[in-house]
C-alpha positions, -999 to 999 in steps of 0.1 A, spaced: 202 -50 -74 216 -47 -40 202 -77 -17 189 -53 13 159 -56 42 132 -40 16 145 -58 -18 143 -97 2 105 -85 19 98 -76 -20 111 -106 -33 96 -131 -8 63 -113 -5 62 -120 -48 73 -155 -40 47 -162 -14 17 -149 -39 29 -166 -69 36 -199 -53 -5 -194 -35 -10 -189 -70 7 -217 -86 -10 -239 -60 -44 -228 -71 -38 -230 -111 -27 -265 -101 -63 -269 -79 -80 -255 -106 -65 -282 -136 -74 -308 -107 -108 -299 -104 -111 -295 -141 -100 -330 -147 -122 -342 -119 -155 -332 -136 -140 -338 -167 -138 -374 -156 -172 -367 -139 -192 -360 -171 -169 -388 -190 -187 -415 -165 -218 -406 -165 -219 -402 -204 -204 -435 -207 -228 -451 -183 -261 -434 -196 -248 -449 -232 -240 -479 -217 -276 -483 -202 -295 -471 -237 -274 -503 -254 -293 -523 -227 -324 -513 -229 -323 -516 -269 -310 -552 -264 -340 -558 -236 -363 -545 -262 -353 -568 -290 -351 -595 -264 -317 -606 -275 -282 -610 -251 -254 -587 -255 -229 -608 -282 -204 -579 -277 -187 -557 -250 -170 -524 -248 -202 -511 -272 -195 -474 -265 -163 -459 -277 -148 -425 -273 -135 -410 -303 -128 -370 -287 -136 -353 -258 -170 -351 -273 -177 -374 -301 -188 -409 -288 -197 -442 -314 -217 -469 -297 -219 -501 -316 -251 -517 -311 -245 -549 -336 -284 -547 -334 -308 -532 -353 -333 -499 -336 -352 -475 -347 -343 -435 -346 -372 -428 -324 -366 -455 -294 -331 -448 -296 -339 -407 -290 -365 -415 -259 -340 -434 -245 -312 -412 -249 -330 -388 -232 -348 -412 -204 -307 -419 -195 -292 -380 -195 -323 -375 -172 -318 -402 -147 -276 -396 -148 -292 -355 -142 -265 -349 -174 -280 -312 -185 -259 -313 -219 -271 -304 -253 -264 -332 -278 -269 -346 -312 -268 -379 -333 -263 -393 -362 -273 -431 -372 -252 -453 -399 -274 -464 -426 -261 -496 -445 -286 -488 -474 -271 -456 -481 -237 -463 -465 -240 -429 -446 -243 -413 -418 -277 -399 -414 -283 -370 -391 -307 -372 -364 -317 -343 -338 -303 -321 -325 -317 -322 -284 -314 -288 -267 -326 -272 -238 -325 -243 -253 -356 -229 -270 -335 -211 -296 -321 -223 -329 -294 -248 -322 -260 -247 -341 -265 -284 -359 -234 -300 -375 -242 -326 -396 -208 -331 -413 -197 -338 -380 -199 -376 -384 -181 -399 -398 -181 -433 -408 -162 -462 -389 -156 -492 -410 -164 -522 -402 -191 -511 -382 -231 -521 -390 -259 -514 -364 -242 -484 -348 -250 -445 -340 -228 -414 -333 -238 -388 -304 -219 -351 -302 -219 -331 -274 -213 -291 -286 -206 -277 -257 -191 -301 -231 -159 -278 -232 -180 -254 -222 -196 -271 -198 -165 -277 -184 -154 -246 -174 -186 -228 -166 -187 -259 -139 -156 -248 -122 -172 -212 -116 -158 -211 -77 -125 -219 -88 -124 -193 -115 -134 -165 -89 -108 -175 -64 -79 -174 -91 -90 -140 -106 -91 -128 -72 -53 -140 -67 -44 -128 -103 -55 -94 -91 -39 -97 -57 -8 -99 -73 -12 -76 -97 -20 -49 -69 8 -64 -53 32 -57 -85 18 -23 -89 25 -12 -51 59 -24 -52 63 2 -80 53 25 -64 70 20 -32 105 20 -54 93 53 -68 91 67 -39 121 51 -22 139 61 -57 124 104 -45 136 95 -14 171 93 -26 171 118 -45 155 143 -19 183 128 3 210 138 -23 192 175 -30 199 177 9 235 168 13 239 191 -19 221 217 3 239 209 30 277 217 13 266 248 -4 254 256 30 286 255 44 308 274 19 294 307 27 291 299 65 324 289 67 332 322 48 314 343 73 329 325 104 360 333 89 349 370 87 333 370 121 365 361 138 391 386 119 368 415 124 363 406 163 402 403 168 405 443 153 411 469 174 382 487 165 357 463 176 373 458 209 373 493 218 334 492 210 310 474 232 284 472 214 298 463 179 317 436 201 288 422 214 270 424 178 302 406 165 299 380 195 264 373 186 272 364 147 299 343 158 280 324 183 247 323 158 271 312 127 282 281 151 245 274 157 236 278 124 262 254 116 251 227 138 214 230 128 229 223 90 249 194 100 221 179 123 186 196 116 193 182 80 206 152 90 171 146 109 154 157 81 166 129 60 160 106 87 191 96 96 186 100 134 205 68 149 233 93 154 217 114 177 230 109 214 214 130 243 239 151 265 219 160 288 223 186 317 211 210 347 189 235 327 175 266 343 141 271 322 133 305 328 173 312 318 171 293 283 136 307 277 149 347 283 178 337 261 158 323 234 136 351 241 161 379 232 181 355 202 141 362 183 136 401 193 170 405 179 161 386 149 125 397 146 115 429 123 80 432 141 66 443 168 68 410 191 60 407 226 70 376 243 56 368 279 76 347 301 54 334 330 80 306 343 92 304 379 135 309 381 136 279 404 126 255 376 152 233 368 151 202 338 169 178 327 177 177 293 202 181 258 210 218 262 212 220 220 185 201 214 164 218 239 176 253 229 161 245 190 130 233 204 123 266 223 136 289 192 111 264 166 84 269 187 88 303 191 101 316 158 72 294 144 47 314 161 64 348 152 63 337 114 28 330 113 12 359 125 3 383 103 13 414 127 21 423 163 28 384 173 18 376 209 35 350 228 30 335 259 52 312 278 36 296 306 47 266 331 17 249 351 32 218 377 15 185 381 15 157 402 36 139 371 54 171 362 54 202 348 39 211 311 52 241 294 30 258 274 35 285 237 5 302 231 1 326 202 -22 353 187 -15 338 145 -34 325 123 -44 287 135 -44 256 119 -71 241 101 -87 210 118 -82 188 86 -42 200 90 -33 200 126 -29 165 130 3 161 104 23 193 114 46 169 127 54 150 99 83 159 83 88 180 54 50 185 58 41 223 59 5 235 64 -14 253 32 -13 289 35 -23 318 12 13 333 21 31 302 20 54 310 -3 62 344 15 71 322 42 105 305 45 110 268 59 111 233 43 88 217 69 112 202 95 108 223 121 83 206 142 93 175 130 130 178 147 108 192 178 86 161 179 119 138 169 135 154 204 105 155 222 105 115 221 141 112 223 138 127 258 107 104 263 85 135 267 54 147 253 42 172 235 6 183 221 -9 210 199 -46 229 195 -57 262 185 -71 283 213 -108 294 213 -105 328 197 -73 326 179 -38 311 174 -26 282 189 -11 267 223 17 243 217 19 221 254 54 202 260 52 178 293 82 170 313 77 145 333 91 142 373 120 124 367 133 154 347 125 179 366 148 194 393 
């Protein structure tokens, strides 16, 4: 896998979670042996204290230390080397879990010389149901009189139900990363569509070119014949394909080349422009082009002039208005106004179509984003167009703004700020 910018913020994102993680599985097995150790000391000293009190009772000395023993985690012998009865030994079991506040279910079993067994005692709950009793749970331990045996069932249990806080906070990390794992699946999916809409356009982009290349080649032997020089007007029909084949072949090499975001490349030439002279051009490029009956109002003052790329800015005109031409339904209405400020000038495209829906109008500049229409797929485009116009806009560190008009259509407002303007 290639070692790039996204790949190392994958990898030390994971890192970063899993070692968080690793730090709280390692909290959580501390806690976990901390009231492990907890419940160990206080069973041991409650134990410890019942011996005592037995040996108080019979009002002899203690002839022998270390009485309580643990066997497991929850099995405990305490050798008494004393004789009790069953009942003192069960009120003072449970006078000592009370005092040590040790909420455990238990149960006992005392040795019984006579019988040389184990005999079960109780089983103490605080449970009002049936306890699980196990009375084969005790065994003998030779050499071993005056003793008793005391289970605890669920101490395990106890355990972990204990560390409830902990448990919460390391689900909540195992599910971080988790969302964490899934995201960065997704995000190679995508960057994996990514590359494959970027190869889809370079292949667009080359069979593109063939048949342009063949045309160019066309348009230039057919304007050096005799024929067309003689005529004016097929000459000047022949001038425009050649000049729009050489357009059109820019917008393939660099309107694509936007479109797959590759727009570090892009350099601004820019130059004296004379708006109202780049607007009438554009103007008659898309009445030439149009098959409808347009009408395109130019309300700009000759003695504008901007500085800007004259390519760039040429494509942002013929977007704009070949966009509004394309969606109206009939008889498309343009108007091109310019209205000066005290910070500049704005340059407004106002059009009779169809609108945009509310919900819509705020992504028409994303790119390859394309508003839904019931006559979308009569209309051409692959959703770039106002993203190269908004990718140019900023470029020349201008504005631009868009909202549909009260009755209908919509007004598309580019501002040019004073330093630009002429």
């Amino acid at each position: 896998m290639k070692f790039n910018r996204l790949n190392s913020i994958i990898l030390a994102g994971f890192l970063c979670i899993a070692g968080v993680l690793v730090m709280q599985l390692l909290m959580l097995n501390q806690a976990y042996q901390f009231e492990k150790k907890d419940f160990e000391e206080k069973i041991h000293f409650a134990l410890q204290d019942v011996v005592k009190r037995i040996y108080r009772d019979n009002k002899t000395q203690l002839s022998i230390t270390n009485q309580v023993k643990k066997i497991t985690d929850d099995y405990y012998i305490v050798d008494l080397n004393d004789v009790f009865e069953h009942e003192v030994l069960e009120y003072y079991l449970k006078t000592e879990f009370q005092k040590v506040k040790l909420d455990l279910d238990y149960e006992y079993a005392i040795y019984d010389c006579a019988t040389d067994e184990m005999i079960y005692g109780s089983y103490i709950s605080s449970d009002a149901g049936k306890p699980e009793k196990c009375e084969n749970c005790f065994k003998k331990n030779e050499g071993l009189i005056y003793y008793f045996g005391i289970r605890f069932p669920d101490l395990q249990h106890k355990f972990i139900t204990s560390l409830g806080q902990y448990w919460i906070y390391t689900g909540i990390l195992f599910l971080v990363l988790i969302i964490y794992v899934y995201s960065v699946i997704l995000l190679l999916k995508q960057k994996k569509y990514t590359e494959l809409q970027t190869d889809f356009i370079n292949n667009m982009t080359h069979e593109f070119k063939t048949p342009l290349s063949s045309i160019l080649i066309a348009s230039q032997y057919a304007t050096s014949q005799e024929e067309i020089k003689n005529n004016p007007k097929l000459a000047k029909y022949m001038q425009i394909i050649t000049n729009q084949s050489h357009k059109l072949n820019h917008h393939i090499e660099r309107i694509l080349n936007v479109a797959k975001g590759d727009a570090k490349w892009i350099e601004l030439e820019k130059n004296t422009i004379n708006l109202r002279e780049i607007l009438e051009l554009v103007k008659e490029n898309t009445l030439l082009k149009s098959t409808k009956n347009t009408k395109i109002d130019i309300t700009v003052s000759d003695k504008i002039n901007i500085s800007a790329d004259e390519f760039h800015f040429n494509n942002i005109l013929f977007n704009l208005i070949d966009n509004a031409v394309k969606y109206c339904s009939e008889n498309p209405e343009i108007s091109i106004k310019s209205s000066e400020t005290e910070k500049g000038i704005i340059l407004s495209f106002s059009d009779n179509g169809s609108g945009i829906s509310p919900q819509h109008i705020n992504y028409v500049f994303d790119k390859f984003y394309r508003v839904p229409r019931e006559n979308k797929k009569d209309i051409e485009g692959f959703g770039i167009g106002l993203f190269y116009v908004k990718k140019i806009i900023d470029l020349h560190q201008w504005k631009i703004s868009i909202k549909n008009n009260s009755t209908k259509g919509i007004t598309v407002s580019i501002f040019i700020p004073k330093k630009d303007v002429l």
